[in-house]
C-alpha positions as CSV (number, residue, x, y, z in Angstrom):
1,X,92.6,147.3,70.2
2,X,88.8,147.2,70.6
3,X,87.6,144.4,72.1
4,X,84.0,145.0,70.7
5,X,83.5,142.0,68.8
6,X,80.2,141.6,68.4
7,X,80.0,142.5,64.9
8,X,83.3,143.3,63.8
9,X,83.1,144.7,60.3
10,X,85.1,146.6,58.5
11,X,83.9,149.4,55.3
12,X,85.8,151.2,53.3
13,X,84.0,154.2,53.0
14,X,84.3,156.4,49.1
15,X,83.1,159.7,49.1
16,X,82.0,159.7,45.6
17,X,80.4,156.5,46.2
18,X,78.7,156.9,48.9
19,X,77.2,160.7,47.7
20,X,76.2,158.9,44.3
21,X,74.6,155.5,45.6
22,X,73.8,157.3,48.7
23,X,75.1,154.5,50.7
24,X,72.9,152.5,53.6
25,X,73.1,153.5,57.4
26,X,75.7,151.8,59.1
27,X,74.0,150.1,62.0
28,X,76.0,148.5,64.7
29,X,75.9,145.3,65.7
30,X,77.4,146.5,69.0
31,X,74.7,148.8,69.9
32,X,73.1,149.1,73.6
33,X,71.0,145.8,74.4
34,X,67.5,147.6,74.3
35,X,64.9,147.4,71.6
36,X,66.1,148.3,68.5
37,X,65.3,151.5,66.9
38,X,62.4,151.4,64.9
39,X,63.1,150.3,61.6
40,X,62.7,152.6,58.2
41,X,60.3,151.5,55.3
42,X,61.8,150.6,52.1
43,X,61.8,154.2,50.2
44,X,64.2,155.1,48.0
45,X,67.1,156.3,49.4
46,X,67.2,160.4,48.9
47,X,70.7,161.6,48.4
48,X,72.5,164.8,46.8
49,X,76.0,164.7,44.8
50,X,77.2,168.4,46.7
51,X,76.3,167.0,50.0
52,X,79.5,166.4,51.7
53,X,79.4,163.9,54.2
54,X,79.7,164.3,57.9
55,X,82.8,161.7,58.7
56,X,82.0,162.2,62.5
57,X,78.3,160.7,62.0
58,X,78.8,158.3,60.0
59,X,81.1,156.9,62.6
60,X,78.6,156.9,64.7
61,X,75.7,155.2,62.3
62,X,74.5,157.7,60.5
63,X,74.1,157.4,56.4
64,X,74.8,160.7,54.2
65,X,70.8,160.1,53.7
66,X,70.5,160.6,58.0
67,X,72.1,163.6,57.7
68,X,70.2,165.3,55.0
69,X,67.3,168.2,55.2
70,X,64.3,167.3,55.5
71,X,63.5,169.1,52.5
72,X,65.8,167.3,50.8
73,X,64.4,163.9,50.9
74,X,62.4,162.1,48.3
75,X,63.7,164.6,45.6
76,X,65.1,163.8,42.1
77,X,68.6,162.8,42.1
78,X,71.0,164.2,40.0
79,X,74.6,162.1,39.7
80,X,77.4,164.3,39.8
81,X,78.9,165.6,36.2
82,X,82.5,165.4,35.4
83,X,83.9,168.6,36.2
84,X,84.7,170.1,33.2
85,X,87.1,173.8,32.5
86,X,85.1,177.5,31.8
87,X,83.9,177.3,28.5
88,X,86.8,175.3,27.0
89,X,87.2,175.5,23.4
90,X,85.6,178.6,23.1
91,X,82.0,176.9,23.0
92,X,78.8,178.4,23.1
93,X,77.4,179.0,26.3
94,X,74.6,176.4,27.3
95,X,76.1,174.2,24.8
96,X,77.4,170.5,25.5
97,X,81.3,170.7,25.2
98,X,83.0,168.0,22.4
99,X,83.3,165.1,24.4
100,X,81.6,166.0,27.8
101,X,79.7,163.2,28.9
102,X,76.6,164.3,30.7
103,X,74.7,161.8,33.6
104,X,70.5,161.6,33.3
105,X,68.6,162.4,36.4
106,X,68.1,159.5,38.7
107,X,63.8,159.0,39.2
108,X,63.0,159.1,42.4
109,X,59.6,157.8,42.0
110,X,59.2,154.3,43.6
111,X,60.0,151.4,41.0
112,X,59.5,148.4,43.7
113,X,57.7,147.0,46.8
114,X,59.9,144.6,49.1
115,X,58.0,142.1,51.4
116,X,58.7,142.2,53.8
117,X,60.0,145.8,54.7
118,X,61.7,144.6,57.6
119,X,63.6,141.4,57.5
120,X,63.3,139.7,61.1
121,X,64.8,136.3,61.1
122,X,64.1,136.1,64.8
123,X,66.6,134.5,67.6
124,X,70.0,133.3,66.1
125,X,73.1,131.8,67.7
126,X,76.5,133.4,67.4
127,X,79.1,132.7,64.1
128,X,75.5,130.9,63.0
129,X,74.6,132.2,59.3
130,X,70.9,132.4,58.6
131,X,69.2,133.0,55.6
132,X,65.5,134.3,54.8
133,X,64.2,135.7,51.1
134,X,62.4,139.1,50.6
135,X,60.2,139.5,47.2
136,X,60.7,142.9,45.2
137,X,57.8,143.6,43.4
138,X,57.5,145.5,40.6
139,X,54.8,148.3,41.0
140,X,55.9,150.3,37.8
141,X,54.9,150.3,34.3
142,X,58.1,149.2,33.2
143,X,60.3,146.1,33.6
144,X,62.8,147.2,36.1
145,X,66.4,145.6,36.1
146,X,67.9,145.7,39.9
147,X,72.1,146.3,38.8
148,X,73.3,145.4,42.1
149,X,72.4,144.2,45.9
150,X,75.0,146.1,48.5
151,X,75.4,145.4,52.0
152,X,76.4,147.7,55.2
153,X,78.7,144.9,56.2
154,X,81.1,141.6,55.9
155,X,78.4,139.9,57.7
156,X,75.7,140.0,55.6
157,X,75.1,139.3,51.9
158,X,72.6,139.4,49.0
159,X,72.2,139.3,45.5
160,X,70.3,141.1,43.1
161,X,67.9,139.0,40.3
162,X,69.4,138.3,37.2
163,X,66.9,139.2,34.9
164,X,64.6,142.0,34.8
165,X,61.5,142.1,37.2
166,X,58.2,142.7,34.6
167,X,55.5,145.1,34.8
168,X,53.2,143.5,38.2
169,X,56.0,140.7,38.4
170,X,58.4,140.0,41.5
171,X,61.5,138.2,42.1
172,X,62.8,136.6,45.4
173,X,66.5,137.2,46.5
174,X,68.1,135.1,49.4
175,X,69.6,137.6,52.5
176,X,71.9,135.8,54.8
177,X,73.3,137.6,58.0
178,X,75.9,135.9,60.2
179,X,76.3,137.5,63.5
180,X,79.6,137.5,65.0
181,X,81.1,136.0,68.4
182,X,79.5,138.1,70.7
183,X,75.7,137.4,72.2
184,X,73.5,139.8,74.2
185,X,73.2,142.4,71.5
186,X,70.3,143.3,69.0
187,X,71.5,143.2,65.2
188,X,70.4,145.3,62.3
189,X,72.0,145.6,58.8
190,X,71.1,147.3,55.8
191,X,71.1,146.0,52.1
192,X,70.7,148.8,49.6
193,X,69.4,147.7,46.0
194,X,70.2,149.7,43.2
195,X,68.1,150.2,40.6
196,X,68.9,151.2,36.8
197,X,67.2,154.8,36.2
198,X,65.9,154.9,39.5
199,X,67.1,155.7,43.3
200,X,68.1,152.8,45.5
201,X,66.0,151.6,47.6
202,X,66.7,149.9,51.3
203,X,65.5,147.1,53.3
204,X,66.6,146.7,57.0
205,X,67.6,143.0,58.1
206,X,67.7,142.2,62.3
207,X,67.9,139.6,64.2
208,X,68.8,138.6,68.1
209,X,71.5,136.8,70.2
210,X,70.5,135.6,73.0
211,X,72.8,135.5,76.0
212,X,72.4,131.9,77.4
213,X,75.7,131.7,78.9
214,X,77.6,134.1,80.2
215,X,81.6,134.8,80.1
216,X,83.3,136.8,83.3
217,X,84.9,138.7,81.9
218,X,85.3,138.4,78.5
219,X,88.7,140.4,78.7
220,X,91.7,139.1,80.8
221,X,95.2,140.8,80.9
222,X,98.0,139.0,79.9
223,X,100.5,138.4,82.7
224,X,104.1,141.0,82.8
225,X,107.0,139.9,82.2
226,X,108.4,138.2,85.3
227,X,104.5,138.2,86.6
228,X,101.6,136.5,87.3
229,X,97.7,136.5,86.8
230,X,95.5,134.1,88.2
231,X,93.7,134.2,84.5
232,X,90.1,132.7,86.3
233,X,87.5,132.7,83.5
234,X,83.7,131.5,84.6
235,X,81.0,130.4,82.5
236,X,77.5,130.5,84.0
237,X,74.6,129.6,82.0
238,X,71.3,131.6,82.8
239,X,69.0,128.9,82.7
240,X,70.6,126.1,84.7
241,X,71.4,123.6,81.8
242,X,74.3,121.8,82.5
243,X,76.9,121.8,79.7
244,X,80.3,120.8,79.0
245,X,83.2,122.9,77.2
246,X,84.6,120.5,74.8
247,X,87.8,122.9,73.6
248,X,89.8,125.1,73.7
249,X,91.7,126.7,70.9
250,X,94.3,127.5,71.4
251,X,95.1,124.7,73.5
252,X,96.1,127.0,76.9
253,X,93.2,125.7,79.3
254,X,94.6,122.8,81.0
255,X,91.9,122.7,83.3
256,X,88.4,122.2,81.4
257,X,86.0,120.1,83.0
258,X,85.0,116.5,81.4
259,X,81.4,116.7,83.5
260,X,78.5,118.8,82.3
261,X,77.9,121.9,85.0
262,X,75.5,124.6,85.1
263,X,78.8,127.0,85.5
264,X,82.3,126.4,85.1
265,X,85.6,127.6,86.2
266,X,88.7,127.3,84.0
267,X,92.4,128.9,84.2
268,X,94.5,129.8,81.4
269,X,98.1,128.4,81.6
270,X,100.1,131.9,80.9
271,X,103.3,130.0,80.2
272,X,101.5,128.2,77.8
273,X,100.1,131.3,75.9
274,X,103.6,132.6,76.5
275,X,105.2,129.5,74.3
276,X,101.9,129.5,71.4
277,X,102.5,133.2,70.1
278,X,100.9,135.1,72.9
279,X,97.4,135.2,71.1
280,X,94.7,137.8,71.6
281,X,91.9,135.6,70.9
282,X,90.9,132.8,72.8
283,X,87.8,130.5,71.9
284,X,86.0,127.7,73.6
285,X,83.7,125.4,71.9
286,X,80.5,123.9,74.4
287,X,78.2,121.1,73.4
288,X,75.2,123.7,74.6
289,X,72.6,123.7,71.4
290,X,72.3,127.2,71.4
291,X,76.3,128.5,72.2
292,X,78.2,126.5,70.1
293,X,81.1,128.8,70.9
294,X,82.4,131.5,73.1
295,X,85.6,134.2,72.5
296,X,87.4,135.6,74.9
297,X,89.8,138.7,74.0
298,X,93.2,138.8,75.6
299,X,95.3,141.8,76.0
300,X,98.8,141.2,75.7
301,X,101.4,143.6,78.4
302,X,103.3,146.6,77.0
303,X,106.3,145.0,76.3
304,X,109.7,146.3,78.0
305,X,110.7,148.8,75.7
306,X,107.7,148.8,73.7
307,X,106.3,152.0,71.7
308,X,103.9,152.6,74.4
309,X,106.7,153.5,77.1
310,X,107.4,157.4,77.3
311,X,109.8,158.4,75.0
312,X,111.2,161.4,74.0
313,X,113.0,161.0,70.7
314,X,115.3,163.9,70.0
315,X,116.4,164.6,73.2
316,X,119.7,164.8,73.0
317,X,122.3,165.6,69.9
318,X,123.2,162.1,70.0
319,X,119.6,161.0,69.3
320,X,118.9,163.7,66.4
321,X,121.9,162.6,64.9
322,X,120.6,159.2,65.0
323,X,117.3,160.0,64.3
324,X,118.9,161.8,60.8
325,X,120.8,158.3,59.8
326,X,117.6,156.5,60.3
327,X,115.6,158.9,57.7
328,X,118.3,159.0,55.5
329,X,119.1,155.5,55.5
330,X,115.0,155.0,55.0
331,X,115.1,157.4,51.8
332,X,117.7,156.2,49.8
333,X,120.4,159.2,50.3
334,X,124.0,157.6,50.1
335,X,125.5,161.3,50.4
336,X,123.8,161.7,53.7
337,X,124.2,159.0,55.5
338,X,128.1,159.1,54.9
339,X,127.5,162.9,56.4
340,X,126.4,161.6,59.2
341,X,128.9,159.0,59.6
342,X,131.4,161.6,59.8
343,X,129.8,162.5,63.0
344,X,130.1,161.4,66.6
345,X,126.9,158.7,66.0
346,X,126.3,155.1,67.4
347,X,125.4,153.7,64.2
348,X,123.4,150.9,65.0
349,X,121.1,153.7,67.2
350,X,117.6,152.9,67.0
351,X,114.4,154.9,65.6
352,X,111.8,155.6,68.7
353,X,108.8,153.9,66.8
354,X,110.0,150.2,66.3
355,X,113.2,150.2,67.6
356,X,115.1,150.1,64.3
357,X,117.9,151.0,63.0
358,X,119.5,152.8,59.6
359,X,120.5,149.0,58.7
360,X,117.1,147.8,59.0
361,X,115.4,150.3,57.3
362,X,118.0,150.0,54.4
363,X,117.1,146.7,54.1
364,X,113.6,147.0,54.3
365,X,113.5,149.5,52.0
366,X,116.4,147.7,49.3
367,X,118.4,150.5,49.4
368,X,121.4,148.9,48.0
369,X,123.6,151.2,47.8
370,X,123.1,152.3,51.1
371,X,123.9,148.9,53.1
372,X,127.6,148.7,52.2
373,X,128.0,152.0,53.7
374,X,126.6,151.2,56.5
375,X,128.1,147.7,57.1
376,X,131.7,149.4,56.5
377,X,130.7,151.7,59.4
378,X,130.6,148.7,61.8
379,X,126.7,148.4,61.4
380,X,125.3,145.2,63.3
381,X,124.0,142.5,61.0
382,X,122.4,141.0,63.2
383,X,121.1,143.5,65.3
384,X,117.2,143.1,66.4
385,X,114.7,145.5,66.7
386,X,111.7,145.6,69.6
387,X,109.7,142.7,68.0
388,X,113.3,140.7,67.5
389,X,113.8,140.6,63.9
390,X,116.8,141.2,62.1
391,X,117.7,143.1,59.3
392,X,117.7,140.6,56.8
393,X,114.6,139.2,58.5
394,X,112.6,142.7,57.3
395,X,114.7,142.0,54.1
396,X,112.9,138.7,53.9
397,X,109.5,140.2,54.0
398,X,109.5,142.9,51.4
399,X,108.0,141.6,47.6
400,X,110.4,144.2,46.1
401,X,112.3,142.2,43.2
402,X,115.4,143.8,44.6
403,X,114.9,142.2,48.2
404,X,117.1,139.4,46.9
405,X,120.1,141.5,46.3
406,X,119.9,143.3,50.0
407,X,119.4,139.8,51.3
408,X,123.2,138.9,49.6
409,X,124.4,141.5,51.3
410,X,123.7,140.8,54.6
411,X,124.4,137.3,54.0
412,X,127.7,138.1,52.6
413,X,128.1,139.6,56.0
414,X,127.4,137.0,57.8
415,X,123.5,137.3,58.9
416,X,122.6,134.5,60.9
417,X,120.1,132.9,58.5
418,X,118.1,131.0,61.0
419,X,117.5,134.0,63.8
420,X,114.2,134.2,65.6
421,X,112.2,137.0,66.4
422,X,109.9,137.3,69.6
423,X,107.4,134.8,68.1
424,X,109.7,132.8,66.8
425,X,109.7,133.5,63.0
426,X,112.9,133.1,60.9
427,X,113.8,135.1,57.7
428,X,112.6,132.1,55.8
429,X,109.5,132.3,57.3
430,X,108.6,135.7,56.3
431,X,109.6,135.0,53.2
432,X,107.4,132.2,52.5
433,X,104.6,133.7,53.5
434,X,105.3,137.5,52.8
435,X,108.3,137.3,50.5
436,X,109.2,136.2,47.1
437,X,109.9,132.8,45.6
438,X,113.6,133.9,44.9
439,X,114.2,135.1,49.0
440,X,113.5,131.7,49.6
441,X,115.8,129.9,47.4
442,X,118.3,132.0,48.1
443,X,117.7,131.4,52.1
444,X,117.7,127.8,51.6
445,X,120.4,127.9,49.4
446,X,122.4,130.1,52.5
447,X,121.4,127.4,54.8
448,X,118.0,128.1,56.6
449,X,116.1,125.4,58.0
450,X,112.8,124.1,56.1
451,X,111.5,122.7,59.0
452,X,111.3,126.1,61.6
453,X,108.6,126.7,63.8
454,X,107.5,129.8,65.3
455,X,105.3,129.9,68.8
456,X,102.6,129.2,67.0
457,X,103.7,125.9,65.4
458,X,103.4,127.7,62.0
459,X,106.4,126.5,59.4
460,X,107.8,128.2,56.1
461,X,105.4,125.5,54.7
462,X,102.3,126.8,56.4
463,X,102.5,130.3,55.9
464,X,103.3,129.7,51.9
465,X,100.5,127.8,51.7
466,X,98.1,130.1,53.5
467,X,99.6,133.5,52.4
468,X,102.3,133.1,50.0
469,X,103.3,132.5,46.8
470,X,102.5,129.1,44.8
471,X,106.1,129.1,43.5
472,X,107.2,129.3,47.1
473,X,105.1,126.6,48.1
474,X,106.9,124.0,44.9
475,X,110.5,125.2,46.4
476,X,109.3,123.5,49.9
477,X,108.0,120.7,48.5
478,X,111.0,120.1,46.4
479,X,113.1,120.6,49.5
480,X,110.7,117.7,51.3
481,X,109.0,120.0,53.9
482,X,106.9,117.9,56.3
483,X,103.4,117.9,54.6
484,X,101.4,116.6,57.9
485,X,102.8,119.6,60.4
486,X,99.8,121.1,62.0
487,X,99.8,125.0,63.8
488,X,99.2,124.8,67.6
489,X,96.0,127.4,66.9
490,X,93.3,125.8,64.9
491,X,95.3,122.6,64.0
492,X,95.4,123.2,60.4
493,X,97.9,121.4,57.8
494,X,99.0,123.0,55.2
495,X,96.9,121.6,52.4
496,X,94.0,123.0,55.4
497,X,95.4,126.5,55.0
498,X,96.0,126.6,51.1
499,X,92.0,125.0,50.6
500,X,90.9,127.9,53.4
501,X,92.8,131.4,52.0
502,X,95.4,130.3,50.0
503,X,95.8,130.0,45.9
504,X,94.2,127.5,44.1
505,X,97.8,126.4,42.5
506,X,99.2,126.1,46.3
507,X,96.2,123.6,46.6
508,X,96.8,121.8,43.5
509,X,100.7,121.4,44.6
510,X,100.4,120.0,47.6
511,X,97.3,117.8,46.6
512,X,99.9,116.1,43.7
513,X,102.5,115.9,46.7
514,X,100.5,113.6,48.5
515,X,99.5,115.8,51.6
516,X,97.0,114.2,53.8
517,X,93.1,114.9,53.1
518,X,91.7,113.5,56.2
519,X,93.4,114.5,58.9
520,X,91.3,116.5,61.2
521,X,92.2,120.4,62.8
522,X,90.9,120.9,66.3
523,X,87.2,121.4,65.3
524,X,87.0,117.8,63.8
525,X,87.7,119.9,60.3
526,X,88.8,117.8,57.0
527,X,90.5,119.7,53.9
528,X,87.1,119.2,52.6
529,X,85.1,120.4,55.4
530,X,87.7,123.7,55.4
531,X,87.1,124.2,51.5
532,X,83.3,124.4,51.9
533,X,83.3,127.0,54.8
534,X,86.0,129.1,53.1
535,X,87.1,128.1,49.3
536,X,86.0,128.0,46.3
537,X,83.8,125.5,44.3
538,X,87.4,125.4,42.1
539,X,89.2,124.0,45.3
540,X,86.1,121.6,46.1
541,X,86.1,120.2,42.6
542,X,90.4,119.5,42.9
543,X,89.9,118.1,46.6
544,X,86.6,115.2,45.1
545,X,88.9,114.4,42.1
546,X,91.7,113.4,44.7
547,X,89.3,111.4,46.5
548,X,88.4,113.7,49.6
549,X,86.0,112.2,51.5
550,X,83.1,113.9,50.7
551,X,80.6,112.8,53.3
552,X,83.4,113.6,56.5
553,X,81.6,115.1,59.1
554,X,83.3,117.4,62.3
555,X,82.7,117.1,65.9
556,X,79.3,119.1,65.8
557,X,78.8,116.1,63.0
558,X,78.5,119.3,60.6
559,X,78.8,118.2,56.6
560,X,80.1,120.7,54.1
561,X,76.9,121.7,53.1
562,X,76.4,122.8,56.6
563,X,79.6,124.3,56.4
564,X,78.6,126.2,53.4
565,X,75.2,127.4,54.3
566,X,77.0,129.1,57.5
567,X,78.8,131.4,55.0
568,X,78.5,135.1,54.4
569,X,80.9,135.6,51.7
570,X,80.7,136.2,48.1
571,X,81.1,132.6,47.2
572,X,78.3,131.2,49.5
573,X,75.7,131.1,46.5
574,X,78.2,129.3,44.1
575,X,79.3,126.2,47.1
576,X,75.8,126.0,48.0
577,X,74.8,124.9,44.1
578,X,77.3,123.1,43.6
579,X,76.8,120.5,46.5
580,X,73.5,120.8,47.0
581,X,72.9,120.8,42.9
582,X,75.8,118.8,41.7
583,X,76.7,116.6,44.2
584,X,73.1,116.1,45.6
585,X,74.3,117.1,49.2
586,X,71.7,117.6,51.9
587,X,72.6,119.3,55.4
588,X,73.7,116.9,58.2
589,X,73.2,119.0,61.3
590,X,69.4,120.5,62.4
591,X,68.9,123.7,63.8
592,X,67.5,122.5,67.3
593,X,64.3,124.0,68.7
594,X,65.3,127.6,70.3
595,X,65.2,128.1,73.8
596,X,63.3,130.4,75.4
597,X,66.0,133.6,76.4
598,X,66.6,133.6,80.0
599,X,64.3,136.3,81.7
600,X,67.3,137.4,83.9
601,X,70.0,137.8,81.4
602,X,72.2,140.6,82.8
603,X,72.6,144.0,80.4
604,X,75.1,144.3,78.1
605,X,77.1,148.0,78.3
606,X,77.3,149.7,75.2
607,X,80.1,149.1,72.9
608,X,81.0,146.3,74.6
């Protein structure tokens, strides 16, 4: 896994869509720490339906618009047509086919001016959102209707004005850009706005993170089995201010320092990260004004056994005969895996990937009629593959209706119902947060324990209410699961995890159960605080009519508003009027004057 964090963003690039809208460069945050590239004006973006695009470049930043001729830009735009057949119904050539639809010319003539052309909004402080307007002016003879504002990343958003924009008028739209974890590194995004009759058109937005304090290294390698790591990290900031670390989440950092320093020196306990789930993120929070919070990445050992080990599958008639069960097993094919059987095979052999075997994959899979064939061949219920879950545990995770009746199956043959895997998880687990409402009533029904934890402090509760299903989420609370666990990551509740990604109904059920509103995660978080940073004004609106304190505060003494205005999401615009506008919220917290950026800071590699 990368460890380029910077700006971690992920696009999901469509050909078709990308060669009609003629889709923004894809600047990276994680670019070399020199000056940024110079910016392009706000023309309308050229773009060509035939041109393919080059997959390779656009990796490495470039848009299908980079790539054209030079010929090429600033001409007319024609959409792509439907492809239709040669002269079907025996129509007239030249004619329009019954039926055919056919797509007008885009204009490329500019429809708009955007002030400015480059939106700077200056030095800004990681996981910080900051917002700043442009004004798109129109500079046509018609009123021009802008159909849709769309960004080059998850860290950025925008909208596009509701109503049309009249001849000589203008209209402001609000551009927020959140940089991720990482400081040291120049940012510039892109937001395309595309315009009805008309070519897009593009406005660059950048910005800066200064490096105040700096992390060696911002890596460490998780300790071996049966070794150890000293696990040193040092924090240094540039200009001499003393600060203090205040957290660390998870909580593996038994050392931090109560007294303010210029540089620190903390250890991670590896037994510790052992016990919480072996995470791969560790953050720190600091009372410095300007680093409110530093990640660093951690990379966990190759396992023994693990997929990365050399393997060579096949490498002996034994293992091709297993190998054969496995696929067979996977697809469904009761015919061939009794074949098989008749053969000299260990039957419980495992696939080179995952460490599977035919049993597990029957189960993940719900073949049913393939599991009694293999469980009369002597096929280990209970056997585990490399990341220690069972057959009815992979069972447990699938939303496949017929999950339920594999999962009798192997309870029938005695599947031990509260089995751990590596991090701890049980069947029940999965299922609450992966599975389906009736895989956990039937592994409550067979016995499992509502109360589990995995490494990571998580529950059956916690994951529903996060991930799963609200029906799931009822069956815990009718079978009194312990509303006021927390997870030993951010500290979160469930009623926390259901306001931050989970269903509005999970919310709503665990909100009538009585689950505690105030209690406070490791940031100094309430459900409140949680819902404006991540939920929904839906969820805010339940949590103030159950009497959520609506003024709580967290340890930065951030309110929600604060909370919401640090948003990049699609649902920023919508929190932000409703507290602001309904609930007359103003922010709590003040952006403090910046500092000036060390003149020493040390360069940053590229792509780190």
């Amino acid at each position: 896994m990368s460890h380029t964090f910077s700006s971690r963003f992920f696009l999901t690039l469509s050909m078709s869509f990308v060669a009609a809208l003629a889709s923004p460069s894809l600047a990276r945050q994680d670019a070399p720490a020199t000056a940024p590239a110079k910016a392009p004006s706000t023309k309308p973006v050229g773009s060509t339906a035939s041109k393919e695009l080059n997959y390779q470049e656009i990796q490495k930043g470039k848009s299908n618009s980079d790539l054209m001729a030079p010929s090429q830009a600033g001409k007319e735009i024609v959409q792509e047509q439907p492809a239709t057949p040669l002269n079907p119904g025996n129509v007239t050539p030249g004619a329009t086919p019954p039926g055919a639809t056919t797509t007008a010319p885009l204009d490329a003539t500019p429809v708009l001016k955007i002030e400015p052309e480059v939106l700077d909004l200056g030095e800004m402080m990681v996981d910080t959102a900051k917002t700043a307007k442009v004004k798109l002016i129109n500079i046509s003879d018609k009123p021009v209707i802008v159909t849709k504002a769309v960004t080059s990343c998850g860290c950025t958003t925008a909208g596009a004005p509701k109503d049309p924009i009249p001849v000589g008028g203008s209209a402001e739209v609000d551009i927020t850009l959140k940089p991720g974890p990482k400081a040291g590194v120049p940012i510039s995004k892109r937001v395309t706005f595309q315009i009805e009759g008309h070519t897009p058109m593009m406005v660059t937005v950048q910005g800066t993170v200064p490096a105040f304090i700096t992390m060696t290294p911002d890596m460490l390698e998780g300790p071996a089995e049966g070794k150890t790591t000293e696990g040193a990290i040092t924090f240094k900031c540039l200009d001499g201010t003393p600060f203090k670390i205040t957290s660390a989440v998870p909580p593996i950092v038994p050392d931090i320092s109560p007294e303010a320093k210029a540089e620190q020196v903390v250890h991670v306990d590896w037994k510790a990260w052992d016990e919480t789930g072996r995470t791969i993120k560790l953050t720190f929070s600091t009372d410095h004004p300007k680093v409110p919070s530093l990640s660093v990445l951690i990379r966990r050992p190759a396992s023994s056994g693990s997929a990365s080990e050399p393997h060579a599958p096949g490498s002996s008639p034994t293992d091709r005969a297993a190998s054969a069960l496995v696929t067979a097993a996977r697809a469904g094919d009761v015919e061939k895996v009794k074949k098989e059987l008749e053969g000299k095979i260990d039957v419980n052999a495992p696939e080179s990937a995952g460490g599977r075997s035919a049993l597990h994959w029957a189960a993940k899979e719900n073949r049913v009629e393939v599991i009694p064939v293999l469980l009369a061949a002597k096929a280990d219920v209970n056997n585990r593959d490399r990341a220690g879950k069972t057959p009815l545990c992979v069972a447990a995770e699938s939303r496949d209706p017929k999950c339920v009746e594999s999962m009798k199956l192997l309870l029938e043959a005695k599947s031990d119902v509260n089995s751990k895997d590596r991090l701890g998880g049980s069947p029940l687990l999965w299922a609450a947060g992966l599975g389906t409402p009736e895989a956990v009533e039937l592994l409550i029904a067979s016995g499992a324990e509502v109360s589990i934890q995995d490494k990571n402090g998580l529950t059956p509760l916690l994951w529903a209410a996060g991930t799963g299903d609200p029906r799931s989420v009822q069956i815990l609370v009718d079978k009194k699961a312990d509303l006021n666990v927390a997870d030993n990551l951010t500290g979160d509740t469930a009623v926390m995890r259901a306001a931050r990604n989970g269903k509005f109904e999970s919310l709503t059920i665990l909100i009538k159960a009585g689950a505690p509103l105030e209690v406070k995660n490791r940031q100094g978080m309430t459900t409140w605080l949680v819902a404006a940073g991540s939920g929904t004004v839906e969820k805010l609106k339940a949590l103030k009519e159950a009497k959520a304190d609506i003024t709580a505060k967290d340890t930065r003494g951030w309110n929600a508003l604060d909370y919401a205005k640090n948003r990049a999401d699609q649902n920023r615009t919508d929190v932000i009027k409703y507290l602001e506008g309904d609930l007359g919220m103003k922010p709590a917290s003040t952006v403090p004057t910046p500092l000036a950026p060390p003149a020493l800071a040390p360069p940053v590699a590229p792509g780190m």
